[in-house]
Backbone as CSV, one residue per row, in Angstrom:
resi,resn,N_x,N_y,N_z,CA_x,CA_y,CA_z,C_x,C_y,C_z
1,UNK,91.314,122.297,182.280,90.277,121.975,183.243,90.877,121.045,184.279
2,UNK,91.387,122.107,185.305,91.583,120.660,186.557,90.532,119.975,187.579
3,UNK,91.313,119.659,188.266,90.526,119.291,189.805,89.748,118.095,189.479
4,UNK,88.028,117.931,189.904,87.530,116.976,189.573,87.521,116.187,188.499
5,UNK,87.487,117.249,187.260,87.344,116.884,185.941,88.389,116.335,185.579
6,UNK,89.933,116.652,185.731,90.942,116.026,185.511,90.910,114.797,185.960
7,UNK,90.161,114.278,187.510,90.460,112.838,187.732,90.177,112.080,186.859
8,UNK,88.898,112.710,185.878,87.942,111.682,185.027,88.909,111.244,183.779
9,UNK,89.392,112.005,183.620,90.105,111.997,182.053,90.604,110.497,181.659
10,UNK,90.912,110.284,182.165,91.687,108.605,182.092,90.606,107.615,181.402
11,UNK,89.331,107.883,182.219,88.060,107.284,182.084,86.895,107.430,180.486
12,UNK,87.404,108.353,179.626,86.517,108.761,179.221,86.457,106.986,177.957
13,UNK,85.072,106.882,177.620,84.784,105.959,176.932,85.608,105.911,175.791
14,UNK,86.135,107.086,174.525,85.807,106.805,173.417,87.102,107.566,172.712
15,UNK,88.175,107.103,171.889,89.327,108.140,171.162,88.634,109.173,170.646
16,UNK,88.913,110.202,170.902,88.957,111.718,170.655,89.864,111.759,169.791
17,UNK,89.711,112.642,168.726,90.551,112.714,167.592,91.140,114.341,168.039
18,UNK,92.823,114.633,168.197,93.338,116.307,168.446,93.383,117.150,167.376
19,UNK,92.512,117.856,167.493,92.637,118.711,165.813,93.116,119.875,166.028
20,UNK,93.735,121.317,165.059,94.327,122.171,164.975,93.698,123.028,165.793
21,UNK,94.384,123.688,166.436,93.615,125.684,167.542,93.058,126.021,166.420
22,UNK,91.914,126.476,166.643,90.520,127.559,166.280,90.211,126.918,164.929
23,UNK,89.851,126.037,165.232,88.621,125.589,163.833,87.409,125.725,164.061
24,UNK,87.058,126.736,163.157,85.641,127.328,163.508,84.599,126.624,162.236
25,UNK,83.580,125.944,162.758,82.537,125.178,162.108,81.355,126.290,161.635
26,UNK,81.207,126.507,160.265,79.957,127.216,160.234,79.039,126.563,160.809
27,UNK,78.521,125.403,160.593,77.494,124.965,161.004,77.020,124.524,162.001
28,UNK,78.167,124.854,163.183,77.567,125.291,164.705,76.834,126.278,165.526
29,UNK,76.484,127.391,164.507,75.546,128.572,164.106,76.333,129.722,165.278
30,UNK,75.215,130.559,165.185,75.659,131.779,166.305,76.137,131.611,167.531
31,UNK,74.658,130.783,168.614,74.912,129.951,169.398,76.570,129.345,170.267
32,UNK,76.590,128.447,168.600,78.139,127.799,169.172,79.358,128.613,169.165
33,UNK,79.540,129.207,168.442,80.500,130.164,167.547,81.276,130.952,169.057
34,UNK,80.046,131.074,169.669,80.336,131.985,170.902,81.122,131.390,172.212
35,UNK,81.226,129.942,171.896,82.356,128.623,172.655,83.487,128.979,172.314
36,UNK,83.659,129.200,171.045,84.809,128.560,170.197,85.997,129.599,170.575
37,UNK,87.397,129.140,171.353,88.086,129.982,171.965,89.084,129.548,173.038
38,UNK,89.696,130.222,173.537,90.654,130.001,174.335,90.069,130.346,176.088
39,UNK,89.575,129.637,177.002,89.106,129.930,178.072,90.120,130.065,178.905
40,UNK,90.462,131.232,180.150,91.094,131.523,180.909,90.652,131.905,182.431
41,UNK,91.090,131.547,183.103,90.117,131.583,184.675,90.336,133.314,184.886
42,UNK,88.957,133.285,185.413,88.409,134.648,184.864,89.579,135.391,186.470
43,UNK,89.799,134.465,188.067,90.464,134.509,188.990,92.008,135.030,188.595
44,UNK,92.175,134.138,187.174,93.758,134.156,187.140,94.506,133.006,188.019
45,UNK,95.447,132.560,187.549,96.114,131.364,188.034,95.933,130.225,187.151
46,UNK,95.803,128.984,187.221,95.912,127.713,186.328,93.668,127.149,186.355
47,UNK,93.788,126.553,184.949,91.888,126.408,184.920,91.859,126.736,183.633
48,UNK,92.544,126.777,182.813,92.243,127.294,181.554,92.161,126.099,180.582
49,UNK,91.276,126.046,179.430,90.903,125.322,178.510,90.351,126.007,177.473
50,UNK,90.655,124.839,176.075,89.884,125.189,174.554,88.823,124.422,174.229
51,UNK,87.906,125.162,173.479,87.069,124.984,172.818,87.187,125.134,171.379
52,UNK,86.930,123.864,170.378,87.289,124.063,169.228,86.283,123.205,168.430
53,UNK,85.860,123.975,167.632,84.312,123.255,166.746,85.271,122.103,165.688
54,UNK,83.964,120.999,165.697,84.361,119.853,165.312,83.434,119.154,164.274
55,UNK,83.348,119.164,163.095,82.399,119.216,162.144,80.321,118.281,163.020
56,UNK,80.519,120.018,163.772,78.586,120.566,164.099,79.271,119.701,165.364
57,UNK,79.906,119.335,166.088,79.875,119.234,167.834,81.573,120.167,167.887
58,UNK,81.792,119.747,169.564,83.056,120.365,170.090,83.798,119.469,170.534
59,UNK,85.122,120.135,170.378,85.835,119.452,171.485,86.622,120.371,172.522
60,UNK,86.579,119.677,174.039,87.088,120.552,175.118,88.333,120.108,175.363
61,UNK,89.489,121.213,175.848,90.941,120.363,175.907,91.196,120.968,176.852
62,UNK,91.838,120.454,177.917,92.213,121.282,179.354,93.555,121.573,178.787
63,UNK,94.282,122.390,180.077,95.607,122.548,180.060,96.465,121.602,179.644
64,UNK,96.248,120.418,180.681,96.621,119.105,180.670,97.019,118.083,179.015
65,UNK,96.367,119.016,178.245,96.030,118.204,177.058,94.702,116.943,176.859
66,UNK,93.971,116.505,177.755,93.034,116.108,177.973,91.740,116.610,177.041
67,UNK,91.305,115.650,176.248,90.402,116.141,175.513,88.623,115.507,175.652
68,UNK,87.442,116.134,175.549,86.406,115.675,175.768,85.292,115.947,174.866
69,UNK,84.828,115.329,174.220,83.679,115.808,173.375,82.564,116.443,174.156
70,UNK,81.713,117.026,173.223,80.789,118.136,173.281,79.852,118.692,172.591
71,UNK,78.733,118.919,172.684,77.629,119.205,171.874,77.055,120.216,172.603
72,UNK,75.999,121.083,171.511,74.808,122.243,172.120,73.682,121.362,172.210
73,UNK,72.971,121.459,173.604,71.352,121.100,173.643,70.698,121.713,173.374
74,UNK,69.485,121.293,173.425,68.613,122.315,172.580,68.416,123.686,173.193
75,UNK,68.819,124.214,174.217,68.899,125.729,174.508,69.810,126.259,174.293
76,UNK,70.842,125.741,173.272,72.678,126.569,173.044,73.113,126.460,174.216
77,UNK,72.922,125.980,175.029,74.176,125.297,176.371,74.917,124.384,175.862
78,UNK,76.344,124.392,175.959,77.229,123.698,175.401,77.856,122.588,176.271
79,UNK,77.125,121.645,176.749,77.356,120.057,177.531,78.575,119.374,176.921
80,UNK,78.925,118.959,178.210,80.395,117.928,177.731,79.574,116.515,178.190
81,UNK,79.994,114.988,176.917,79.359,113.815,177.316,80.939,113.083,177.288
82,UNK,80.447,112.109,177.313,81.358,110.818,177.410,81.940,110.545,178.460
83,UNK,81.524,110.972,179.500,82.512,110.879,180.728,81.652,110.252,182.239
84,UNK,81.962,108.831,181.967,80.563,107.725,182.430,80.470,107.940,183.945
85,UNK,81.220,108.359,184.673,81.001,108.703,186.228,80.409,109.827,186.670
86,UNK,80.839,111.055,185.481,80.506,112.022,185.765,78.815,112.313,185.259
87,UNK,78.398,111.839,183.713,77.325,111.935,183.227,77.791,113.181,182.153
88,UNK,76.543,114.074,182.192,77.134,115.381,181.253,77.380,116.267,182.224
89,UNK,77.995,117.259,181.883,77.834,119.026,182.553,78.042,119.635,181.651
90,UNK,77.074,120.109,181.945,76.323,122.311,181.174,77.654,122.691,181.412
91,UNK,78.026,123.408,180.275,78.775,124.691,180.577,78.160,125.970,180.393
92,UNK,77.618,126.603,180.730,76.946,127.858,180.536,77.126,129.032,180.102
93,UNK,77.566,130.226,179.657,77.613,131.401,179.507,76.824,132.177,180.672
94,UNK,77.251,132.750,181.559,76.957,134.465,182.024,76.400,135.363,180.960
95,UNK,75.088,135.686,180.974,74.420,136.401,180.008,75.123,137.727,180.709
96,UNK,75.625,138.137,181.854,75.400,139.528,182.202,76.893,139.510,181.667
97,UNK,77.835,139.046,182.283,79.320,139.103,182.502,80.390,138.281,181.252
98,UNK,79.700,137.590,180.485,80.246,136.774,179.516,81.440,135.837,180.003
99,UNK,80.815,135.552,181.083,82.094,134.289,181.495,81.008,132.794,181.610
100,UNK,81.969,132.077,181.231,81.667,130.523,181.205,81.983,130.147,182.547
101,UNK,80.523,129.528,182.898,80.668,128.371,184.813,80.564,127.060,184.390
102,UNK,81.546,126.612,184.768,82.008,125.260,185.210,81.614,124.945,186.535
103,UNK,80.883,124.581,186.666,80.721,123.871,188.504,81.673,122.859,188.732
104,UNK,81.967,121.974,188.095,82.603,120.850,188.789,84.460,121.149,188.181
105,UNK,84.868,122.269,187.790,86.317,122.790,187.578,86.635,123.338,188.974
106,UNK,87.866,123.746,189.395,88.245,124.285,190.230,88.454,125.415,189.981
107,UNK,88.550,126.101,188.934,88.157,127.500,188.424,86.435,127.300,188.315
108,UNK,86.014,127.926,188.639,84.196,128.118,188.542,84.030,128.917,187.672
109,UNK,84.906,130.298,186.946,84.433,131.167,186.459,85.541,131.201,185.499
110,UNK,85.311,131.477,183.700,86.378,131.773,182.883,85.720,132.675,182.334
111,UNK,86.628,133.421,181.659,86.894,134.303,180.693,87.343,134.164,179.086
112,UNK,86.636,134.528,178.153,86.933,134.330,176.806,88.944,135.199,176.833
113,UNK,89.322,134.500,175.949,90.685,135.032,175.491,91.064,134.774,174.036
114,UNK,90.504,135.495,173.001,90.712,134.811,171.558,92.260,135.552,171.168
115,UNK,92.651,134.321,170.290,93.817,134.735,169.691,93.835,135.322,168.624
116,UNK,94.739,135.981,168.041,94.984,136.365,166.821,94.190,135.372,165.595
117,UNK,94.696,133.995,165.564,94.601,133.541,164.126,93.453,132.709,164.394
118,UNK,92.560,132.508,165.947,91.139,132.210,165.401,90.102,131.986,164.365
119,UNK,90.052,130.871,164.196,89.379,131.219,163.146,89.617,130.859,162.250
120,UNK,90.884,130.618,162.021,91.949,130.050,160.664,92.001,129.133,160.854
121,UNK,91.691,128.408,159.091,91.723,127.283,159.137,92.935,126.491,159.397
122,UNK,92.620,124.813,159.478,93.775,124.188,160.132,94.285,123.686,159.132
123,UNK,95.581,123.440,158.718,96.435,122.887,157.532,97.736,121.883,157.912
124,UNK,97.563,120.591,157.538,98.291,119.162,158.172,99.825,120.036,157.925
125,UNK,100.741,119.639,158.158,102.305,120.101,157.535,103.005,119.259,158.352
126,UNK,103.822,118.455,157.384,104.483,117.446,157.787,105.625,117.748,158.697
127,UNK,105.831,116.844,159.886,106.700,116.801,161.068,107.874,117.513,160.307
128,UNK,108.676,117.184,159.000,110.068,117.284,159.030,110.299,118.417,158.006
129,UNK,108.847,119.106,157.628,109.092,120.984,157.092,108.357,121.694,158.257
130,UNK,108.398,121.640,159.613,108.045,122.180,159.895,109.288,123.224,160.765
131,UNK,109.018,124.495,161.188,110.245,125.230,161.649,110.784,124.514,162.818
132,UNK,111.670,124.894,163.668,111.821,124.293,164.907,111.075,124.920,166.043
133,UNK,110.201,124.186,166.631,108.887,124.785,167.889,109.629,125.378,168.916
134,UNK,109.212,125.856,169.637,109.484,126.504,171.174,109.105,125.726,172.185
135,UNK,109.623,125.441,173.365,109.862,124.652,174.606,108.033,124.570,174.496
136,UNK,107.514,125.804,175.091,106.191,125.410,175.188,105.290,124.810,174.250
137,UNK,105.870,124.910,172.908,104.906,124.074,171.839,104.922,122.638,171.671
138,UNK,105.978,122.322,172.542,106.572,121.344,172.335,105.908,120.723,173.792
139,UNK,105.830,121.148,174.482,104.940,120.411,175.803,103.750,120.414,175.559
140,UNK,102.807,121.364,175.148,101.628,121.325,174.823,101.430,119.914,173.457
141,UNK,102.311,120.159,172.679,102.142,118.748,171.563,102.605,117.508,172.500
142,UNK,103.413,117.322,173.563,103.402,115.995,174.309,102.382,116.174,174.646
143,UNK,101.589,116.780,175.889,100.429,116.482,176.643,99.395,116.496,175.333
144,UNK,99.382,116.929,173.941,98.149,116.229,173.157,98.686,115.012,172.631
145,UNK,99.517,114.523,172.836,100.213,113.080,172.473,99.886,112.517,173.352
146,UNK,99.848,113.084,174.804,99.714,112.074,175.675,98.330,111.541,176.147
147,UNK,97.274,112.630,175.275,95.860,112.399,175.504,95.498,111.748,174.561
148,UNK,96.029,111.609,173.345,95.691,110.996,172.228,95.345,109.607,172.533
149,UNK,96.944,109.029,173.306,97.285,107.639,173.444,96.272,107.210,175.020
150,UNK,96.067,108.113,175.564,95.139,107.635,176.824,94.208,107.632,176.265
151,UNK,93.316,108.052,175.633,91.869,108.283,174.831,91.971,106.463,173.781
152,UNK,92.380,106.542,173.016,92.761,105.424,172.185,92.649,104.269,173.454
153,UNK,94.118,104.113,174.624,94.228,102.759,175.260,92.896,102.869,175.676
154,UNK,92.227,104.012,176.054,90.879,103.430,177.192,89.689,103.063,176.258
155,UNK,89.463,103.565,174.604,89.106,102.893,173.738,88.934,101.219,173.989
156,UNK,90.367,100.490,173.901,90.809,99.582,173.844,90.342,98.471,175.178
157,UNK,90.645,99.053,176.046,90.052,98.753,177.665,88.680,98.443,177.606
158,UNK,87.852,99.481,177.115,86.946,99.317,176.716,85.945,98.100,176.100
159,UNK,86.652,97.833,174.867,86.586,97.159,174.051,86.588,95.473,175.280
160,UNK,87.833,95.353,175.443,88.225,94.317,176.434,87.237,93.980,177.109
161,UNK,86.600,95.334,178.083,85.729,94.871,179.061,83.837,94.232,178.551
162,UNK,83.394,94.871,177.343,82.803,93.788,176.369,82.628,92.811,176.481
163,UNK,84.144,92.109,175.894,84.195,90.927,176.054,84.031,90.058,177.239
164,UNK,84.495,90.406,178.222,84.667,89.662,178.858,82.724,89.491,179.605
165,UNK,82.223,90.905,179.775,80.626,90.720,179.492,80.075,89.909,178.977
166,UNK,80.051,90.052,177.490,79.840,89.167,176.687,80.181,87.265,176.774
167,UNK,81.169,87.365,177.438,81.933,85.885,177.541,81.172,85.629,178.833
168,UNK,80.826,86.599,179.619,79.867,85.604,181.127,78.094,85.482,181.206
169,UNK,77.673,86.089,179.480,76.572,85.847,179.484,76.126,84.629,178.952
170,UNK,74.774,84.249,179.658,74.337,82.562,179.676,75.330,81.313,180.605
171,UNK,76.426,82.138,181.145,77.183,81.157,181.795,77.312,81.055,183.186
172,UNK,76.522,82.189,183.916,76.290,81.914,185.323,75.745,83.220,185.990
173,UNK,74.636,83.219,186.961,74.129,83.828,187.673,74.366,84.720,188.544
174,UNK,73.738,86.253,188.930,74.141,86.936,189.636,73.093,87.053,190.595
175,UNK,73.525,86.767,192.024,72.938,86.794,193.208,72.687,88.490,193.803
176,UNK,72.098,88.870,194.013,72.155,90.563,194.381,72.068,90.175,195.903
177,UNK,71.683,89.348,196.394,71.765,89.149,198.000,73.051,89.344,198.850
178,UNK,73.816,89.076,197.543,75.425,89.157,197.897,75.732,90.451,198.177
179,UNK,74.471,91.548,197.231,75.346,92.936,197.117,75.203,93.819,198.118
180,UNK,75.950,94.424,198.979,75.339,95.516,200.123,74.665,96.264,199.701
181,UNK,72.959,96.770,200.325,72.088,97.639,199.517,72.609,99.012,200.243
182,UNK,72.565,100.164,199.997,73.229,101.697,200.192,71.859,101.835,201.315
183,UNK,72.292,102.518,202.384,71.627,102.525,203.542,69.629,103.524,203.126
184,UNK,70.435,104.672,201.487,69.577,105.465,201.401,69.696,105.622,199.874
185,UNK,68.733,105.974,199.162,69.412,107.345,197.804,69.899,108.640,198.335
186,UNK,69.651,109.515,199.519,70.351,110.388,199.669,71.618,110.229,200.260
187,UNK,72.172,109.355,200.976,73.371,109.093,201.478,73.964,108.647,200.216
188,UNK,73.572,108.020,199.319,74.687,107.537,197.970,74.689,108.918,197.164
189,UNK,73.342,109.927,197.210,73.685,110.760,196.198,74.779,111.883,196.687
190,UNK,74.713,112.011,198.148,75.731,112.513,198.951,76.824,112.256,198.396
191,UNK,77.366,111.140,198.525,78.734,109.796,198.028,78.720,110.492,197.048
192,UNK,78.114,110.482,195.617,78.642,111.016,194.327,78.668,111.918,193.701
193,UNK,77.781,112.722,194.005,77.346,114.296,193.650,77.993,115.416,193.919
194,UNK,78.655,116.403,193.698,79.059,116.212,192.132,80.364,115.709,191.976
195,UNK,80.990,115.445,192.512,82.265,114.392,192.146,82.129,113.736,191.042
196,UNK,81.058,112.817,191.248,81.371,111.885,189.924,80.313,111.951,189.356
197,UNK,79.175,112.360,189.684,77.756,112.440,188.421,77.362,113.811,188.605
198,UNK,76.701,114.202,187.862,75.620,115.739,188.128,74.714,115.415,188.543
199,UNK,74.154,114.391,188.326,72.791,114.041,188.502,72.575,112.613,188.608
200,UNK,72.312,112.085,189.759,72.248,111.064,189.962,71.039,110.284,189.703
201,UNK,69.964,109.141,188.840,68.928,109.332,188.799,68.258,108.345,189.591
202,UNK,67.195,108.987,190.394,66.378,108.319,191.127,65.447,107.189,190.949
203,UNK,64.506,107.732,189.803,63.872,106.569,189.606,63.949,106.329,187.658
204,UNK,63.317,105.135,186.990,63.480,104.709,185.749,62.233,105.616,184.841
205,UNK,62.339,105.048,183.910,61.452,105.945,182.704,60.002,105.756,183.347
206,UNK,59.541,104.268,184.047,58.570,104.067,184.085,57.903,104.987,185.680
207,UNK,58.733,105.556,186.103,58.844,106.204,187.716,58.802,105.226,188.718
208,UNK,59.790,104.483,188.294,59.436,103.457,189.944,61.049,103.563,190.560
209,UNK,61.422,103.832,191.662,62.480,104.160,192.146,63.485,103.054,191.451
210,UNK,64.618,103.051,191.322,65.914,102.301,190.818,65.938,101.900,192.543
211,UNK,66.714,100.864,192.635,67.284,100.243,193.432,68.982,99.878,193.312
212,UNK,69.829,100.582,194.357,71.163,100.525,194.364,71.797,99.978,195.123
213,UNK,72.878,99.185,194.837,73.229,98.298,195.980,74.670,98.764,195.858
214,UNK,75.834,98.726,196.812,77.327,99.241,196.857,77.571,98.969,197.934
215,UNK,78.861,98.424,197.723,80.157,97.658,199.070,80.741,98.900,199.664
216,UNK,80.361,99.439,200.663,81.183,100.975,200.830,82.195,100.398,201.719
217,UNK,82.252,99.281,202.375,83.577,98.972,203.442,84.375,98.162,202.926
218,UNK,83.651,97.392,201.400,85.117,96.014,200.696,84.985,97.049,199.282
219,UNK,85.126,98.056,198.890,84.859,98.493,197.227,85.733,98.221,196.412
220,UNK,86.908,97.579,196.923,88.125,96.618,196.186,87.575,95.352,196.226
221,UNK,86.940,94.800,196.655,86.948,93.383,196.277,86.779,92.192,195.184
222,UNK,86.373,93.137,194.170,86.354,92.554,192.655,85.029,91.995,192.271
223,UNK,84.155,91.216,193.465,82.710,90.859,192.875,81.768,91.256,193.530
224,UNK,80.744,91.240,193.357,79.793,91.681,194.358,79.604,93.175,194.726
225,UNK,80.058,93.774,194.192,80.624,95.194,194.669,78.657,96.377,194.602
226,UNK,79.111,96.630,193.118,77.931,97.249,193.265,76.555,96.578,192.033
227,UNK,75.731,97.698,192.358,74.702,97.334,191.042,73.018,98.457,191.338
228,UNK,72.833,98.382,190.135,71.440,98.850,189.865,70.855,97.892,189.235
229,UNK,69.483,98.088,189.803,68.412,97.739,188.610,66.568,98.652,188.854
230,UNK,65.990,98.306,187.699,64.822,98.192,187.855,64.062,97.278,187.558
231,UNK,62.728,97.623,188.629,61.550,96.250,188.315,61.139,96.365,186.900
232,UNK,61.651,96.940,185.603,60.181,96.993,184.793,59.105,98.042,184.821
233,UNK,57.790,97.722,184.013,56.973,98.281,184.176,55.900,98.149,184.799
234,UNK,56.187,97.004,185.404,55.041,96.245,186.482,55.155,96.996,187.737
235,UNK,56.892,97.170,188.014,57.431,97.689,189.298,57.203,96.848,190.499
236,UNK,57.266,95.455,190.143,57.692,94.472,190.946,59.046,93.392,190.446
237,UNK,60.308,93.430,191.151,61.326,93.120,191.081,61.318,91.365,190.989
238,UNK,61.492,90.663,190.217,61.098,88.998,189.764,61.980,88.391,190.995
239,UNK,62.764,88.775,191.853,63.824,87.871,192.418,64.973,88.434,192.894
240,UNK,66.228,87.731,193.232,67.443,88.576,193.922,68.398,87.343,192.943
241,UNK,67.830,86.358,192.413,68.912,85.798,191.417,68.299,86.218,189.819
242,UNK,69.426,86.461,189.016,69.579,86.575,187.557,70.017,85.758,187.034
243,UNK,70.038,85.335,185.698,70.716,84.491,185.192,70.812,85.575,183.915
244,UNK,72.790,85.831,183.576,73.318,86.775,183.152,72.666,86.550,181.698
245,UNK,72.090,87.252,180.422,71.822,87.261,179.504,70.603,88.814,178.930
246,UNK,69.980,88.443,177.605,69.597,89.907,176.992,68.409,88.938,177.115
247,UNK,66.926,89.622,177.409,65.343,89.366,176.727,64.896,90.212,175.749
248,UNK,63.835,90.013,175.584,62.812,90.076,174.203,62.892,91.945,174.578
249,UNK,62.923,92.553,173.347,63.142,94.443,173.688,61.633,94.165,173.796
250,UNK,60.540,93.465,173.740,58.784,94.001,173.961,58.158,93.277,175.448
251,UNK,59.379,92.907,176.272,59.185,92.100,177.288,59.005,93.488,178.834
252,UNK,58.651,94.469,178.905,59.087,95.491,179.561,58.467,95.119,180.891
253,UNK,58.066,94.114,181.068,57.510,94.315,182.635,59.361,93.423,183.377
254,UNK,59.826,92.709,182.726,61.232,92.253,182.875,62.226,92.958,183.571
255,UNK,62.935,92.732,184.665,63.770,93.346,185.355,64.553,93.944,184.686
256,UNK,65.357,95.323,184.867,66.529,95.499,183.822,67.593,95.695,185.248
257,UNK,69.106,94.923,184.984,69.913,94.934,185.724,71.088,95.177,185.881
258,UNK,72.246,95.920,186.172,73.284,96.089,186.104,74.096,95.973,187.405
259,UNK,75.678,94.977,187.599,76.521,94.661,188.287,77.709,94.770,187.840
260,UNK,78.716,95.099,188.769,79.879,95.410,188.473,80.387,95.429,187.253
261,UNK,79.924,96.246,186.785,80.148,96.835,185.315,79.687,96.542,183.763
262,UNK,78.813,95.481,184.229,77.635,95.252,183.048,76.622,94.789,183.204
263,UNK,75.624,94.784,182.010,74.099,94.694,182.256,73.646,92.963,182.500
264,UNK,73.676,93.173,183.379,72.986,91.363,183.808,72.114,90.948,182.472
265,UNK,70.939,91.440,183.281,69.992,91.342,181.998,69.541,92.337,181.628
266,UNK,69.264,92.644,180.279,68.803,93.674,179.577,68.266,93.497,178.459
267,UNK,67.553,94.146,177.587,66.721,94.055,176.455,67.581,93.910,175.208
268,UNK,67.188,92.665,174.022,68.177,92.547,173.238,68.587,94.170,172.211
């Protein structure tokens, strides 16, 4: 999976574990079964990726070695998550043509390609009985080495950025006056759609529009940059200062807030 989706890869939240070609899960039913495979751009040329059942979800692996988890929603559409800029994307099936659309791939259209040993189960065999691989098995096992260890560090990154959340709550205030508000929601959903989200969301559970603020002329500058929030359920916004920390989860008329990369305030 290149193009957009490849930029994300770096990004994804959470280690992905690389497991053996064609492990097929009974208990991903009919539905899933019909993922599980070797995808090839239906065009021809480079876009090709696997699908491989993962005890009752998936996992997606581009060319690249890049790997992404995956689940069926409740209509057997097979959604890829974890990938925080982007949100999810449907992958769909062609009921007429049996090709899988990707909207946000640079291949739009694949083609099933199953192999021979589909299907067969996967069996560990240690590095030093194993025969000697071929050039290409041997690149394909770096680039899943090399997704392994990017998946894991951004784990780790992760983890880091927590803390340091965690370490600035109760210890000082966030001004939103500081933050440039986005001229529109359609000019920002312009900005991200579909690049980096599918779906950008407009307003909160309670329907009162979100409010977005973003530096589009300093977006390097390290503070102040961007943020969301909502008013609550009152749908009147308490102020333009916060003081960084969690309230009461039965407090809902309470602002909920997010700035450069964590939740100001939010429900414990």
């Amino acid at each position: 999976m290149r193009g957009r989706v490849r930029s994300l890869c770096p990004w994804l939240l959470e280690a992905v574990a690389i497991v053996s070609l064609g492990v097929v899960c009974a208990a991903c039913g009919a539905k899933g079964s019909k993922y599980v495979g070797r995808w090839e751009c239906a065009a021809g040329g480079k876009g090709s990726f696997e699908i491989k059942a993962n005890n009752g979800a998936f996992l997606v692996t581009d060319e690249d070695g890049a790997t992404f988890p995956a689940a069926l929603d409740d209509k057997g559409t097979l959604v890829l998550s974890g990938i925080p800029m982007l949100g999810s994307m449907p992958l769909p099936i062609d009921a007429a043509s049996g090709e899988l659309i990707c909207s946000a791939c640079e291949c739009h259209r694949l083609t099933m390609k199953r192999t021979a040993d589909a299907g067969a189960p996967a069996t560990a065999v240690a590095a030093s009985s194993r025969p000697r691989s071929s050039d290409r098995d041997d690149a394909r096992a770096q680039r899943e080495t090399m997704a392994a260890i990017r998946n894991a560090g951004t784990a780790m990154f992760s983890w880091v950025t927590d803390q340091v959340g965690a370490a600035a709550a109760g210890q000082k205030t966030v001004d939103l006056a500081k933050f440039p508000p986005v001229s529109s929601f359609a000019a920002l959903k312009e900005l991200l759609v579909p690049k980096y989200i599918q779906q950008l969301p407009e307003r909160d559970g309670w329907g009162n529009p979100l409010e977005y603020r973003l530096d589009l002329k300093n977006p390097a500058a390290g503070s102040s940059v961007m943020s969301v929030r909502s008013p609550g359920r009152d749908g009147k916004f308490s102020g333009m200062t916060y003081v960084v920390g969690p309230f009461p989860r039965d407090d809902y008329d309470r602002d909920i807030v997010w700035a450069d990369g964590y939740f100001v305030q939010s429900p414990q």
